[in-house]
N, C-alpha and C positions, 0 to 999 in steps of 0.2 A: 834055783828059784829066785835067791838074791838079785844073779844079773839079768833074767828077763824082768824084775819088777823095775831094777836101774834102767834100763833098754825101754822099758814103758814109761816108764816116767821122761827120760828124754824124748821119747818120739810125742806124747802127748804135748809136752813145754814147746816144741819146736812147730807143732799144730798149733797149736794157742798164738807163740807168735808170727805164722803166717796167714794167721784168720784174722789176727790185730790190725800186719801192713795191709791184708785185701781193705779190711773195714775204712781205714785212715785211706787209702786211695780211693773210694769210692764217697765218703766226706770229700775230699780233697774237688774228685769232679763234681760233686754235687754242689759244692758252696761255688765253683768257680761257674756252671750253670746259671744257678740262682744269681748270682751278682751277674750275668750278663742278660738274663733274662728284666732284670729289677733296671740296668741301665737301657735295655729296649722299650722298656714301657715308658720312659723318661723320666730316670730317678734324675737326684740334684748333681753338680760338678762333683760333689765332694767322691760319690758311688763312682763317677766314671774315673778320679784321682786313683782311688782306693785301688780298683781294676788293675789300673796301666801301672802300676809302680812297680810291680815286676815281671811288665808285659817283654819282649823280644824287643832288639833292634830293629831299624831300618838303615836302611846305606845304601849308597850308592855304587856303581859297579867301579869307580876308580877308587874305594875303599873309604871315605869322606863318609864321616856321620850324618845321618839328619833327621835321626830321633832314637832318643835312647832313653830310661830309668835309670833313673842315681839317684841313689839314698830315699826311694817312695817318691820321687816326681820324675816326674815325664819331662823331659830338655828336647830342645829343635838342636838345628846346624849350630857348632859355637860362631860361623860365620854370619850376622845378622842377616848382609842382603840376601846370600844362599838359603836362609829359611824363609825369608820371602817369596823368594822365588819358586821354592818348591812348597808355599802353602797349599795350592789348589791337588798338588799329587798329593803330597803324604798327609795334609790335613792334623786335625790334631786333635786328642786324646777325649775334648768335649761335644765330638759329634757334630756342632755345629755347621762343619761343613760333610753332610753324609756321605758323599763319594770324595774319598779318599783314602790311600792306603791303611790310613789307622781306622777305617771303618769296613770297609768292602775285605779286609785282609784281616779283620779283628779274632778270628779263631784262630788263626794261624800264630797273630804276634801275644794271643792270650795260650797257645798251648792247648787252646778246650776243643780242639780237633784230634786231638789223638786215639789212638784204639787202648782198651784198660791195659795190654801187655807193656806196651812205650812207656805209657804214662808210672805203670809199675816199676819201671827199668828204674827213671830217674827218680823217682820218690826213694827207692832204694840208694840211689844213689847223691842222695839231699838237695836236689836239683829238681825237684817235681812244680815248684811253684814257679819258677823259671818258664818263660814263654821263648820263642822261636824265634831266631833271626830270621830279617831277609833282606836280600840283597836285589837291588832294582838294576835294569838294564839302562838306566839314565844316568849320564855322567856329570860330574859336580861343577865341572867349568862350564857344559855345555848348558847347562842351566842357570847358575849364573848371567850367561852373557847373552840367554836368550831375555832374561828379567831386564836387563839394561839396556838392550836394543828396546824394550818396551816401553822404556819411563816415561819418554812423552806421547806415549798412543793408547787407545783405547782397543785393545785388540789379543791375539794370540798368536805363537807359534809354537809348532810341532816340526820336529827333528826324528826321521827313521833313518834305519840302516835296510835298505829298500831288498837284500838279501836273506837277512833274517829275520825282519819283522822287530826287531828291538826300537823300544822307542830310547832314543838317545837324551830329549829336550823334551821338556814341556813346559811354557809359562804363558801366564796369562795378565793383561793389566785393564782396570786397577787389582792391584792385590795388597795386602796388607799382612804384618808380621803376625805370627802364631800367638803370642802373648796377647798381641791387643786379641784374637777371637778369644781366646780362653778368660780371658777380663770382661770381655764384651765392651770395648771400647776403640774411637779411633775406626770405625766401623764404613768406610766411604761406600755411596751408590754403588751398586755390580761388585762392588772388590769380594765379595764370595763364589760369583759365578762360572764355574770352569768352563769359559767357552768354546775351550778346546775341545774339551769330548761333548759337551753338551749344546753350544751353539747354533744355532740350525739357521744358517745365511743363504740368502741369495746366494748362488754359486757366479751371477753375471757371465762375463766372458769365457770362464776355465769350462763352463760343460760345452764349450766348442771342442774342447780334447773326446767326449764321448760319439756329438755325431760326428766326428771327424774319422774316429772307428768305424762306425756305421758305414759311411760313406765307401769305407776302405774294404770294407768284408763282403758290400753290397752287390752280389753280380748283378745286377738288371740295371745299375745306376751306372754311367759315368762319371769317372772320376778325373775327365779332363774338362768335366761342366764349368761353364760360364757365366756368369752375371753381372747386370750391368748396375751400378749401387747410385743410387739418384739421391744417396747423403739423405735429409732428412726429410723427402718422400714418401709416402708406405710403400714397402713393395706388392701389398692387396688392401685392400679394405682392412680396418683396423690394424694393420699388421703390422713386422718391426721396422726400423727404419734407423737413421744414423744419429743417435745422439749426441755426438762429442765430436763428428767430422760432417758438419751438416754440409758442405760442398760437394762431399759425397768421395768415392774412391773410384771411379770411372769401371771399364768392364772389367772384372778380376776372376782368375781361377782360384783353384784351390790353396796354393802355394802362397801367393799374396793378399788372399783373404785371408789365411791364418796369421799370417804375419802382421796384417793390418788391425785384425781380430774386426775383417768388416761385417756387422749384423747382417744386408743386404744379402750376403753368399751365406751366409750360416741359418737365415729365415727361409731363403727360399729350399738350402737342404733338406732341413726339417721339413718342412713340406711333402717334398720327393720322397723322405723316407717315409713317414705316415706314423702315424701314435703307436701303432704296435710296434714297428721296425726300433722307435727310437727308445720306446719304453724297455723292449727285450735287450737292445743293449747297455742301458743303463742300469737294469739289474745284473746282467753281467759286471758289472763292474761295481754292486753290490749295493746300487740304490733299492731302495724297499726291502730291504735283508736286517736282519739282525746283525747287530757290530759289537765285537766284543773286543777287552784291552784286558787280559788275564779276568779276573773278577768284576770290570769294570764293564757295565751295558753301555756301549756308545748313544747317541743319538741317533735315529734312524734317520738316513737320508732320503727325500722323498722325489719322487717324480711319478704326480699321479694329474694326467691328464685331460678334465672332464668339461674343459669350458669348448663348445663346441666352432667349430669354425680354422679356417685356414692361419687367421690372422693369430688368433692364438696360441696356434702350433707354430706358428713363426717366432712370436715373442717366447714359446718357452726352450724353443731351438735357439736364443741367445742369451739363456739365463735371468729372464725378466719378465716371470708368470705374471698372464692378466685373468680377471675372473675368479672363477673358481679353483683356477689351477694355481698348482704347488711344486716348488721344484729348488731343493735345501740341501745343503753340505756342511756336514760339520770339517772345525780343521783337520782334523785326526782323519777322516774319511779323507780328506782332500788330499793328503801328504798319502796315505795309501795307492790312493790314484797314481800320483804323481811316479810309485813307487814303483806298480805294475806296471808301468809304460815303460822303465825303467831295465826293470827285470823281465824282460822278451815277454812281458804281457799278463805275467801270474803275479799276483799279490799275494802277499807273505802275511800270514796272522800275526796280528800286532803284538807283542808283548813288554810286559812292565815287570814280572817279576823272573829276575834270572835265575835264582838259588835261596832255598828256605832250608834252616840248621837247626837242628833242633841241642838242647845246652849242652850237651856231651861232643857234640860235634855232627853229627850221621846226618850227611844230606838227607833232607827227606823230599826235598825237586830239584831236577833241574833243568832246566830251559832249553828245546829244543824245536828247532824251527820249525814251520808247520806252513804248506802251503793252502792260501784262503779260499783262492776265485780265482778259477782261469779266465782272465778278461776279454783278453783278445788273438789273435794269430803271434806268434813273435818276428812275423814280416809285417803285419800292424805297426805293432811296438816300433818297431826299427824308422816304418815310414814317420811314424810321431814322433820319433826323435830329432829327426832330420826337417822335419817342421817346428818344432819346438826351441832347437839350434837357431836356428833364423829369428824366429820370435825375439830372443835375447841380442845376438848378433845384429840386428838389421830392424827390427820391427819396434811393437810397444814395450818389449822388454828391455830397452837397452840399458834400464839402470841397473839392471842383476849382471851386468857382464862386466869381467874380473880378469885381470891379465893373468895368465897362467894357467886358468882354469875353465872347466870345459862343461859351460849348467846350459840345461835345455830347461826351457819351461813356457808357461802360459798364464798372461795376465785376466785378471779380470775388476770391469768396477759393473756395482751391482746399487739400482737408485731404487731407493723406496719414499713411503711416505711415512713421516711420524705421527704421533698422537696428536700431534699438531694441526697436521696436515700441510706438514713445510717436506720439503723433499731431501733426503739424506744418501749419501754418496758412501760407500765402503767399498775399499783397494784391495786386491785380492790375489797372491801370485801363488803358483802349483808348480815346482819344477825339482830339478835333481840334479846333483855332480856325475858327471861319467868317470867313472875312475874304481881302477881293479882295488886301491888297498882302500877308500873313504865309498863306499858305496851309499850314499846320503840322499833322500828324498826331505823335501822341507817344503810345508806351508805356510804362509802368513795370511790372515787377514787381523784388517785395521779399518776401525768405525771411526767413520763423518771423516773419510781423508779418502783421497782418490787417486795416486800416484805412485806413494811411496812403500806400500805392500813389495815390489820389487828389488827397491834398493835393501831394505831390512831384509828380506832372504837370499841374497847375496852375498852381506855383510853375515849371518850366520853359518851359509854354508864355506864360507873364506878364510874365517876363524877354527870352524870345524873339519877344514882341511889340515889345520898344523896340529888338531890334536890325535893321540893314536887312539886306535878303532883297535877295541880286541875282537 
């Protein structure tokens, strides 16, 4: 009778304290709830300090910090210009900039994703308040160096690995150091703006890559058509015509039109194909679609057609909607493009986060390719490449071309009007490295500059030739 009252009395103690750790685990997620629920409604810096101090890592895929908690504060890159540069991706701990990895990622690197067993494990194991690493498919020199090819421009680029959809590169300028957002100071025009996922431009010359597809897929159309470019003419009533070679390009096929990037062949295209032909392949290639980057809603890119008339469809078959029409690329969408053409026509879902840990170590993701959108044929692909080549080689691209190395791509400048109503010029290049071990897609644009979008994505991809791709 003794040792079943011993045997009870231990089985009850040993109930009592596993009804204590369920209770403290369930405190545990409910106060980490309530503090992220209290920082969504828009508590002070101090609630979002409190939060991150023993939120998870971030890092980069060559192992380089660039956000971590030590001793209850939140730290960027110890590299200043590196946390610069990756302001607009990883962002920082006061929400201030909402999309970015410490915000769109914030259960993860708070741990308040977990299911009650996980969260059990490590509370057991004194590690319960501890948040998740993660580890970004973006590497710390390409980042870097794509910040300082910015310094004097107003603009973005985007670096993919056109095979797996990782994005390698992302910056944006102007941008400004972590510290001054979290001070609220030192605050320049746009320096918040991620115009990389979020920028929605004129695409100008680069949407000659989509009806150039069209063109290619088109049986009823030839594709040995001719036109005669009378430079800055219309080629109909309202319609496009040569703005930056008003002499004109004499009669050109398809070959020397893309290479020239003449409007005259690319207006009268559009035409031939018709709003539905050119709109259906433009979705194909994932304009008016949802666009995602892991947890990140891209920008939608639009091509929506409504102002009637021939001359219309001309100007938006050269990237320079009039009327009512609309027709936008973010970078991130552009370097995708640039990526599918690349990769025999499929596009690779974009991805930002490679591997998330949770403190014990146990992968809880990890990154595996995913294809997006079948764009085009990959004898498509193949003929854009080989027009693409020229463009660089021979045509308006020649500032991207690089001894050694083998980029197709497709310039574009794209004119609007300001608030002003003064006319504003942005440069814009979409191309790629061919190459078995760097398989690299890269876009640039760069505002009130009309040239040099080509050279800075050459100079990107030529650096990001020497470094290794895992």
């Amino acid at each position: 009778m003794k040792q079943f009252l011993r045997n009870l009395k231990m089985a009850t103690t040993l109930l009592v304290l596993f009804v204590a750790v369920l209770l403290a685990a369930l405190f545990v997620q409910q106060k980490r709830s309530t503090e992220e629920l209290s920082a969504a409604a828009g508590e002070n810096k101090y609630t979002l300090q409190q939060i991150y101090s023993r939120a998870g890592s971030i890092s980069s895929s060559d192992g380089v910090v660039l956000a971590h908690s030590d001793e209850g504060e939140r730290k960027y890159a110890e590299n200043s210009e590196l946390a610069r540069a990756c302001l607009h991706l990883v962002g920082d701990y006061t929400h201030r900039l909402t999309n970015s990895v410490e915000s769109v990622y914030m259960q993860e690197l708070l741990g308040s994703s977990r299911s009650f067993l996980e969260q059990l494990k490590l509370d057991l194991s004194g590690c319960g308040f501890e948040g998740n690493d993660l580890t970004l498919t973006v590497n710390s020199n390409l980042m870097l160096k794509a910040g300082k090819l910015l310094k004097n421009y107003r603009g973005s680029i985007v670096l993919l690995n056109y095979e797996t959809g990782d994005l390698l590169a992302l910056a944006n300028s102007p941008t400004v150091y972590p510290q001054d957002v979290i001070n609220w100071e030192n605050i320049t025009d746009g320096s918040l703006f991620n115009r990389a996922l979020y920028g929605r431009y004129l695409p100008g010359s680069t949407i000659k890559m989509i009806t150039t597809a069209a063109l290619l897929e088109a049986p009823d159309l030839d594709i040995d058509m001719k036109v005669k470019c009378l430079g800055s003419k219309e080629i109909v009533p309202a319609g496009a015509r040569e703005t930056l070679t008003p002499e004109g390009h004499g009669t050109v096929g398809l070959q020397e039109a893309f290479r020239k990037s003449c409007n005259a062949f690319f207006g009268k295209l559009a035409i031939a194909l018709g709003r539905e032909r050119f709109n259906e392949k433009a979705e194909n290639f994932g304009f008016n679609q949802d666009l995602v980057l892991g947890n990140f809603k891209i920008a939608q890119s639009r091509l929506d057609l409504q102002e009637p008339g021939q001359g219309a469809l001309s100007w938006a078959g050269v990237g320079q909607p009039i009327g009512q029409d609309k027709v936008t690329v973010s970078p991130m969408h552009l370097a995708a493009i640039a990526g599918a053409i690349a990769n025999d026509g499929v596009m690779m879902k974009p991805n930002v986060l490679l591997q998330e840990t949770d403190p014990l170590g146990a992968v809880k993701y990890s990154r595996e390719a995913e294809e997006y959108y079948s764009c085009c044929r990959s004898d498509t692909a193949a003929e854009l490449e080989e027009l693409m080549l020229d463009v660089v080689n021979s045509g308006t691209g020649k500032r991207a071309r690089r001894d050694g190395l083998k980029i197709a791509g497709k310039t574009g400048t794209a004119e609007m009007t300001n608030d002003d109503g003064k006319i504003e010029v942005n440069s814009l290049f979409a191309g790629y490295l061919i190459s078995d071990s760097h398989p690299l897609a890269v876009a640039v644009v760069l505002e009130g500059e009309n040239r040099d979008a080509a050279t800075v994505a050459a100079d990107m991809l030529q650096y990001a030739a020497s470094i290794a791709i895992p």
